[in-house]
N, C-alpha and C positions, 0 to 999 in steps of 0.2 A: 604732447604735453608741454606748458609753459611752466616757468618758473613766477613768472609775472601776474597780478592780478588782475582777470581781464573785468572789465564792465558794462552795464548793459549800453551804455555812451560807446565802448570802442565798438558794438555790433552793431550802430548804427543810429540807436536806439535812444536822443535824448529827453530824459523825463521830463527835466527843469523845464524843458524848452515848451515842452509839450503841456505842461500845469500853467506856462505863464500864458500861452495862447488859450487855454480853456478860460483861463481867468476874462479874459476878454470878451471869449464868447457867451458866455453865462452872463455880461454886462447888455449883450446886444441881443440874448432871448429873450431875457426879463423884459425887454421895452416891446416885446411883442405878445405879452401875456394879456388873456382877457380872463371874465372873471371866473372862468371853469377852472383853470389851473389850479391843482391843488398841489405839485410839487414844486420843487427848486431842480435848476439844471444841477447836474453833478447826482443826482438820484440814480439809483441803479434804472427804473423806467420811472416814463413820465405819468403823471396820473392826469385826467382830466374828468368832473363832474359836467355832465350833456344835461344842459338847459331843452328842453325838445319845445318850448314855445308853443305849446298849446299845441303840437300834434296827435294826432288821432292813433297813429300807429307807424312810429317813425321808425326810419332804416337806416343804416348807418352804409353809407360806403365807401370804399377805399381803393388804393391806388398806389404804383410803385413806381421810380424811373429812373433814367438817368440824362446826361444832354450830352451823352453820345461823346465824339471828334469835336465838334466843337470847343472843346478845352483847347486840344493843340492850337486854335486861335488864340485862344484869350494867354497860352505861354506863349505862342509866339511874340504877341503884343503886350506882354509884361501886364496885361487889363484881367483884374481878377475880380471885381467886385459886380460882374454885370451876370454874370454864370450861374448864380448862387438863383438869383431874381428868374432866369430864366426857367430854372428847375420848380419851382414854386408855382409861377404858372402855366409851366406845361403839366403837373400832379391839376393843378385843379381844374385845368380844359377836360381833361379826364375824367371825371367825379360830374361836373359840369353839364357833359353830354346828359348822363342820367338822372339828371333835374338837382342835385347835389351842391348844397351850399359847404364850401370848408369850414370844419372843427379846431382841428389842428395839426403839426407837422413835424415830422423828424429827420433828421439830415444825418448822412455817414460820408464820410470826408474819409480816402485814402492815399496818401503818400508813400515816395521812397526814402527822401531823409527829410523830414518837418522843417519848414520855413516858417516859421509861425505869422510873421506877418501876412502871405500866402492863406495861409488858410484861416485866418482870421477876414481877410479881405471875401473870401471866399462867403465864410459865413453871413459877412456884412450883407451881401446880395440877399441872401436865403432868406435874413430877418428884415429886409428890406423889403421884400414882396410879399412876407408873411402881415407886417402892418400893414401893408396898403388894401392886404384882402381882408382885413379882420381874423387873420387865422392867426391864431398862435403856436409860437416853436418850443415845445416841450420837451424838446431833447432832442441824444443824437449822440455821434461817435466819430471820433478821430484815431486812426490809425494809421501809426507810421511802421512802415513795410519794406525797411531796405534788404536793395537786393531781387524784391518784386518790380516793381515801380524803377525805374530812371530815375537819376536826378534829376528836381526840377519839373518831375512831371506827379499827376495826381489824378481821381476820380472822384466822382460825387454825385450821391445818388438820395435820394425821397421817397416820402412816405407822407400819403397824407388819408386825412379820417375826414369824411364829412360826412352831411345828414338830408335827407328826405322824409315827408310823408311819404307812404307808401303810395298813394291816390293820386300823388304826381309826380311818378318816377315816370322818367321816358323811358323807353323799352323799344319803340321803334313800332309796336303792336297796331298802334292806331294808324299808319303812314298806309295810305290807298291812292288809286290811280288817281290824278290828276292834282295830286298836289304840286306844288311848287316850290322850289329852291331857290332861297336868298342867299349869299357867301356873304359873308365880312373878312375883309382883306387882314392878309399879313404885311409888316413892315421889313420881315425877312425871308432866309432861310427859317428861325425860329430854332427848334433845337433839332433838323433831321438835315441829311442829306452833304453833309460836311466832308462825307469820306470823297465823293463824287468830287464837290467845289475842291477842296483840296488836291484831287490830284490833276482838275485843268487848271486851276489858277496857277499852283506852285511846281507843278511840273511840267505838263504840259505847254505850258505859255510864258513858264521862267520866271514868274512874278514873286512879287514876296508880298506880305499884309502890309507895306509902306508904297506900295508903285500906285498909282491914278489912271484909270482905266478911262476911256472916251466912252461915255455913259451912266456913270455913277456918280454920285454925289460927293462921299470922300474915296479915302484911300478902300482896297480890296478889304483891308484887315478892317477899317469900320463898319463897311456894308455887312463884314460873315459874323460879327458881334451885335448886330442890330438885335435890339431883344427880343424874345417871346413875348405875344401879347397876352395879358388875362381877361378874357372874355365875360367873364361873369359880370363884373357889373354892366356889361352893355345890354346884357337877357334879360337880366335881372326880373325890369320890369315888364315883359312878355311873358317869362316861365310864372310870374305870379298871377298875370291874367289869363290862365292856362290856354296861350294862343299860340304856343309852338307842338309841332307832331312827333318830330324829331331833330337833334343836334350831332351834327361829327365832326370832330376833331381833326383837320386833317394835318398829318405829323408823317411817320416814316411810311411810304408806301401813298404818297398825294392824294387827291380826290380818289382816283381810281380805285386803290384797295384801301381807303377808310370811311366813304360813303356807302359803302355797297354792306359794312359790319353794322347799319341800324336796319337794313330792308328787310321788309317781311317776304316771306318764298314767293308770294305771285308778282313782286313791285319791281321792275327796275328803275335804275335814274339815268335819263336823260340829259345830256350837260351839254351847252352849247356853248361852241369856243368864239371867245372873241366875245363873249356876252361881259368881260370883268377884263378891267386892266391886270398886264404882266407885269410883275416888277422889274424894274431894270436889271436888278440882281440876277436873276431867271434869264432876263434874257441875252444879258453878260456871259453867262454862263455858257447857254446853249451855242452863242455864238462860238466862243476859244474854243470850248469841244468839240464842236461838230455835230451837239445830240441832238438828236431826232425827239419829233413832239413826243410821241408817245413813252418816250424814257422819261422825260421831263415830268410829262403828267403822273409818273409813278415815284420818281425819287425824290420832286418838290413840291413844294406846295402851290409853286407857280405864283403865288400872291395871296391864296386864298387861307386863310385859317381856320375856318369855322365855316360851316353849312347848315342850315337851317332851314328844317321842315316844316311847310306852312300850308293851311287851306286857303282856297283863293277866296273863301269868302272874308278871310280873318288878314290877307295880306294888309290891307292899306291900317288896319288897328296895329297889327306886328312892327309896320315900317314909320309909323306915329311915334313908336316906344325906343326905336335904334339912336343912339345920338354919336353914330360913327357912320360912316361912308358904307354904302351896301350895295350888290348886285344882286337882278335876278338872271340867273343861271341856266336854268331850267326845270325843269318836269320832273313828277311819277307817270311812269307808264307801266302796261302789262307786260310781263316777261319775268324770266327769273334773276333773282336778288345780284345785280353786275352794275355797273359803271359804263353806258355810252355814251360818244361824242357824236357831233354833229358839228357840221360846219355850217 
C-alpha cells in the first residue's frame, strides 16, 4: 500500500499521448473513406453501406493478418511508415485469390509504452494503401500494453471485408490437367519469412540492416523492407474477363504449401525451376545460410507472389491483360493436390 496517488501514466499507460495520436489517425482515415462509410473513426465500430453494383448474388469475404518479424526491421531501421502499406496488401492478395474486390479495413496497432509518432507513422502506411486500393479504413484500435510488449517494440494486424458475385468466386473447382501456370514476381521477402532472413543476415553472418552485401541493390535493411506488392489491380482486368481458373497467394510456406491450398483432389502442379527469375534477395540469402533449395522453396517466396491459373487456350488473352513482368512456370498434371519441381 502507498500513501501516493498512483496513476494510469505511472502504470505505463499514457492517455494524453494516446488521444493526440488517435487525433491524427482519424485525419489519415477520413482521406481514405469512400462513399459507403457511414461512421466517423473514434465510433465504437465502423459501419459501412455495400454498394453490390449490380450483382446477382454477392458474397462478402474476409480476411485476417499480420506482417509477422518483419517489424523488428522496420525498428531496427527507425522506418515505420512502409509496414502499415504492407499489411493492406497482403489482407487483399487474400480476398483476391477468391475473385474478391476490397470494401474496407481495420487495423489494431499494439504497443509497450505508445510513441505516438510510431504509430501514427505506422497507421500513415495502412491508410496509404487503403487509398491506393479504393478501400477504405473504417476503423481500428490502438493499445498500449506495458509491460507485454518491450520498449520500442509493437504489432499490427488487419482485417479486411471484400465482395464477389457468387458466379465468380475462384474456388480452385474449375483447375483440370493441363492447365498452366503464370507467376507474377515479388520485389521481396514481402511479409513472410523474416524469422529465417533475420537469423542468417544478423546472426549468422554479423551483419546489421546498414552493411552492403555484393549482390543487392541497397543496404540488407532496404531489401527486407521492400514492400508487399497489391496484386489486384494487375488481374483486375482478367478476373473481369473471366480468364483466370485459379490465383495463390504465395506468402508463409512458398509456392510449395500455397499453391497446392487451390488444387482440386486429382490436380497436382508442376513447377519448373529456373522457368522465373530469383530475387537477389533469395538468393543473398540462400548463399550466407547455406540453405538448401528445397527450404527456400518453402519459407520464401523465391521471387514469386502470385500464381495464376490459366487454360492454354485463354493464355495469350490473360498475358494481353498483365501490365507487369510475368512467368510461365509450369503445368496441371494428374496426381494428388501437391507442389512438384522439375528441373
Amino acid at each position: 500500500m502507498t500513501n501516493e496517488s498512483i496513476t494510469y501514466k505511472d502504470a505505463g499507460v499514457d492517455i494524453d499521448a494516446s488521444n493526440a495520436a488517435k487525433k491524427r489517425i482519424r485525419d489519415l482515415a477520413r482521406k481514405t473513406f469512400t462513399p459507403g462509410v457511414l461512421s466517423d473513426i473514434g465510433a465504437f465500430g465502423g459501419m459501412y453501406a455495400c454498394d453490390f453494383g449490380g450483382m446477382k448474388n454477392p458474397v462478402l469475404v474476409s480476411s485476417t493478418d499480420g506482417v509477422g518479424t518483419k517489424l523488428k526491421i522496420a525498428v531496427m531501421m527507425n522506418r515505420h511508415n512502409t509496414v502499415g502499406a504492407d499489411l493492406v496488401n497482403h489482407c487483399i492478395n487474400d480476398i483476391l485469390v477468391q475473385g474478391a474486390k476490397p470494401l474496407f479495413f481495420m487495423d489494431y496497432v499494439a504497443t509497450g509504452r505508445l510513441d505516438p509518432d510510431v504509430i501514427v507513422s505506422v497507421v500513415e502506411g495502412v491508410a496509404r494503401g487503403c487509398k491506393e486500393a479504393g478501400c477504405a479504413l473504417i476503423g481500428g484500435e490502438t493499445a498500449e500494453m506495458p509491460g507485454f510488449y518491450a520498449d520500442g517494440e509493437y504489432d499490427v494486424a488487419g482485417f479486411i471485408v471484400g465482395i464477389v458475385d457468387r458466379s465468380r468466386i475462384l474456388d480452385g473447382k474449375s483447375i483440370r490437367h493441363g492447365d498452366l501456370l503464370v507467376a507474377l514476381p515479388s520485389v521481396g521477402l514481402h511479409t513472410n519469412g523474416y524469422s529465417l532472413a533475420r537469423k542468417v543476415f544478423f546472426e549468422a553472418a554479423g551483419l546489421s540492416p546498414n552493411s552492403h552485401v555484393d549482390g543487392l541493390e541497397g543496404t540488407v535493411g532496404d531489401e527486407l523492407l521492400k514492400p508487399h506488392v497489391n496484386y489486384e489491380p494487375v488481374v483486375r482486368e482478367a478476373l473481369a474477363k473471366g480468364l483466370i481458373e485459379g490465383l495463390a497467394h504465395i506468402t508463409g510456406g512458398g509456392i510449395t504449401e500455397n499453391l497446392n491450398r487451390i488444387l482440386p483432389d486429382d490436380c497436382q502442379a508442376e513447377v519448373q525451376l529456373g522457368s522465373w527469375p530469383i530475387i537477389p534477395l533469395c538468393k543473398t540469402l540462400a548463399r550466407l545460410g547455406n540453405i538448401e533449395q528445397g527450404e527456400m522453396l518453402r519459407a520464401t517466396n523465391m521471387g514469386v507472389g502470385m500464381v495464376i491459373v490459366v487454360r492454354p487456350s485463354n493464355l495469350d488473352a490473360l498475358l494481353a491483360t498483365l501490365k507487369t513482368p510475368h512467368y510461365q512456370i509450369g503445368r496441371i498434371i494428374p496426381g494428388e493436390p501437391r507442389v512438384t519441381y522439375r528441373s
